[in-house]
N, C-alpha and C positions, 0 to 999 in steps of 0.2 A: 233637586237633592244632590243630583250628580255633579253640579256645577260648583255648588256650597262645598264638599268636600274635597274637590280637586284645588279651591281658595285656599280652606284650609292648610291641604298639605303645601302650597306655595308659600304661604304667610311661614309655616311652622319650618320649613327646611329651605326657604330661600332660594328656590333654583325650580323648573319645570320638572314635568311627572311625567316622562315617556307613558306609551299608552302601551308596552309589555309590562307595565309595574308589577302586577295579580301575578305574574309567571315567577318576575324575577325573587320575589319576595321568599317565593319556599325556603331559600336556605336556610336555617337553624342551626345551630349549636343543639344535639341532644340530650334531653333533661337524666338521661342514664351514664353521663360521663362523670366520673371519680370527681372527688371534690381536688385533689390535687392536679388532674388532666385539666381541668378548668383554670386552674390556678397556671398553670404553663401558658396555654393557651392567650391568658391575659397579658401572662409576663413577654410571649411574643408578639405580640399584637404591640402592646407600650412602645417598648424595644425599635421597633418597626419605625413607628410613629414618630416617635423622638429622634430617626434617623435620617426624617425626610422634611421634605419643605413643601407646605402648604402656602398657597395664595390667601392674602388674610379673610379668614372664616370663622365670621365671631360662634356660630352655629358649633361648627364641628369641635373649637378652641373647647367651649361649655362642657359639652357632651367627652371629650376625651379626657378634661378635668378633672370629673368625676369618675369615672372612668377608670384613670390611673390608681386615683384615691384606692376603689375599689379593689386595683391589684395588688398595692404596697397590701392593703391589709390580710386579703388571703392569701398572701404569701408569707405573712408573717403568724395567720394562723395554721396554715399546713405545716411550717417549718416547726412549731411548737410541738403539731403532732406526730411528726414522723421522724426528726431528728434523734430520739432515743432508739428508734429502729434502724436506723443506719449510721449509726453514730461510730461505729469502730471502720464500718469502708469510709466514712467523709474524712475521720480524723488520716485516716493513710494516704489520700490520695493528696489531702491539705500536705502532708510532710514531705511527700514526695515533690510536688511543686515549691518548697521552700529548701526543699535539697538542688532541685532547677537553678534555682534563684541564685543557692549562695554559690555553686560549681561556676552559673557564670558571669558571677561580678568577681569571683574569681582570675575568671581564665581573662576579663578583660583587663584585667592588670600584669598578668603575661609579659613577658621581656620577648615572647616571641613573636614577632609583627603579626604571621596567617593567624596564628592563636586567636590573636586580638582582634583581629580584624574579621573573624569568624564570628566570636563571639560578640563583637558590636552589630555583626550583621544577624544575628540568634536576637540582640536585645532589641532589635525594633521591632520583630515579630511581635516577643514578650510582652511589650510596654501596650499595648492596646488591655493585653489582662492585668498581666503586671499582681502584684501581690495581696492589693488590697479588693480582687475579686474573693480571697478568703472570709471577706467579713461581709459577701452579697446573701440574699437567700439562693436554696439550695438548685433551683433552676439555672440561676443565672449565671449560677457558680458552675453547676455544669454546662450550659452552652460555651461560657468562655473557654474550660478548658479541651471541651472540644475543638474550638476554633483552633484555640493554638495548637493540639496535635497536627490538624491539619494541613496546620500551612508550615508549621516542620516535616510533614511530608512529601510539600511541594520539592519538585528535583532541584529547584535551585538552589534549595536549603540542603541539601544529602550532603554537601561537599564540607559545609561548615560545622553541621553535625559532628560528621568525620574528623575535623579537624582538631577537636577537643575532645581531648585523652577522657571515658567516664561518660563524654556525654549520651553517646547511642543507647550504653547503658541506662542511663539515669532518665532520658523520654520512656524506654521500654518499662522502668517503674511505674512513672507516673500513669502510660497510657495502660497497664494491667488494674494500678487502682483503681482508675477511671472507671475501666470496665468491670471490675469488682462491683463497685461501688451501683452501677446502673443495672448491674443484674439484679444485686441482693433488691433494688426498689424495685426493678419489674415485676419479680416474686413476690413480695409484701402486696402489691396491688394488685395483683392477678389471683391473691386467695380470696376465696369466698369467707365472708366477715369477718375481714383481716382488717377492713376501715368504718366502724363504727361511727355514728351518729357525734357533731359536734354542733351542736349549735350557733355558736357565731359561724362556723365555717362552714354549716349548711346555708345559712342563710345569705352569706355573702355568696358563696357560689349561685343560689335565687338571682340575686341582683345582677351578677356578671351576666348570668345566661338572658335575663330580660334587657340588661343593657345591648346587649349584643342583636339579640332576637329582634327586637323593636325600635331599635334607631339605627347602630352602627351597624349593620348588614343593611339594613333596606336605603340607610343612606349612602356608603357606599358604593351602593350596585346603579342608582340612581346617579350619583356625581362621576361616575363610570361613562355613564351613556352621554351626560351630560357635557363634562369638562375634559373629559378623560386623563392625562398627564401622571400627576401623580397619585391621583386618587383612585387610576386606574391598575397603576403599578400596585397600589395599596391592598384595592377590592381583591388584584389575582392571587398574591398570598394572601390575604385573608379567606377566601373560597378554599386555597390547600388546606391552610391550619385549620378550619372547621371542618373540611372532607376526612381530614386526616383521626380528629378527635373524634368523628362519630361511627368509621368505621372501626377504631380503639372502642367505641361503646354497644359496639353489635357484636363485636367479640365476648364484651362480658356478660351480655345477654345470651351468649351461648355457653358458656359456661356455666349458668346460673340453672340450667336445664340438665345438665347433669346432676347427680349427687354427689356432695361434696362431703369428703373427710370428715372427722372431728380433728380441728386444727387448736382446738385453746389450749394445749401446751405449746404450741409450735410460732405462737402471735407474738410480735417485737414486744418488750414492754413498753408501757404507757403509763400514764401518770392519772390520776384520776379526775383530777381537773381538767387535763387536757385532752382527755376522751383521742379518740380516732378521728378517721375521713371518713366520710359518707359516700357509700355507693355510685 
């Protein structure tokens, strides 16, 4: 019997079965993470994924496929349900990145050489987000423009900052919306039944978490021991981003042991059709 299913899993995932598998296998995604901390999660994983280079694996090619499928979609049903809730910090942090934008294509027209030559060295920062991260869902949108705070904060960048009259100014807008904006959602998902029941986006979050649970974790940790290179650079962040979500899902489990408020005047509006996130 033992031998049959050690077949199996060769035939099914194409590669040998180290004999710590039963160990490695524990990690999970837990089934109490928010439906939009799942939905992140996915979008970082993609992200990852689409950033690296795999030796051709028709296996993992199928499986990430679907996969992806799965994230464009709950990201596009998170984004339906909680965009009315932070819909006044997204729209500010959006205008401030496009007050960014116009200050400097601006300054690159400049009659002053450093001006210009600051701010062509500001726009290759930019150009990896660039404007039309405004029309991503609302994760991606925030990772990008975290990136880009950050590497305006690198020391190299201080000097070109500097050099355009407005602009120190005009990062410190955008990086307070930013922050705005990521507070007001930590709050919305940190109240108790502040993310109601959605149906499509319970049930896709089902899907991610058994996509994940039952191929893509046990196959990674597997192509880890096995190939190791990229799949193993893959497996390390992916073991963060799952560590990371389910210690975010022990926290709400402590919370939930408290008593909580009555919060239903205090809950974002919603639309009725679009219901909330699921616990």
């Amino acid at each position: 019997m033992k031998e049959r299913r050690e077949e199996r899993r060769e035939r099914h995932y194409g590669c040998g079965w180290p004999a710590n598998y039963s160990k490695m296998k524990n990690l999970t995604l837990a089934s109490n993470c928010h439906t939009s901390e799942v939905s992140a999660v996915a979008t970082r994983l993609v992200a990852l994924y689409k950033g690296m280079e795999f030796a051709e694996d028709s296996y993992l090619t199928n499986a990430m496929t679907g996969f992806i499928s799965l994230s464009e979609r709950i990201t596009a049903a998170v984004d339906r349900s909680v965009r009315a809730a932070y819909d006044t910090e997204d729209r500010n942090r959006s205008q401030c990145l496009r007050q960014f934008h116009h200050l400097l294509v601006g300054s690159q027209s400049s009659q002053d050489a450093v001006v210009r030559d600051s701010a062509n060295a500001i726009s290759a920062v930019f150009k990896p987000c660039g404007l039309a991260v405004l029309h991503k869902g609302l994760d991606e949108k925030t990772g990008h423009i975290n990136a880009l705070l950050a590497d305006l904060d690198e020391a190299a960048m201080q000097q070109h900052v500097a050099n355009i009259s407005g602009m120190p100014g005009c990062i410190a807008q955008l990086r307070e919306a930013q922050a705005a904006f990521e507070a007001k959602r930590a709050d919305y998902q940190s109240r108790r039944g502040a993310m109601r029941s959605s149906a499509s986006a319970t049930e896709l979050k089902g899907l991610i978490r058994e996509q994940l649970n039952t191929v893509l974790i046990p196959y990674f940790q597997v192509m880890d021991s096995v190939k190791g290179g990229s799949y193993a650079e893959f497996n390390t962040t992916l073991r963060e981003v799952i560590a990371s979500a389910n210690a975010t899902a022990n926290q709400h489990r402590g919370r939930r042991q408290a008593p909580a408020p009555d919060e239903t005047q205090a809950e974002p509006r919603q639309t009725v059709e679009e219901g909330g996130l699921s616990a």
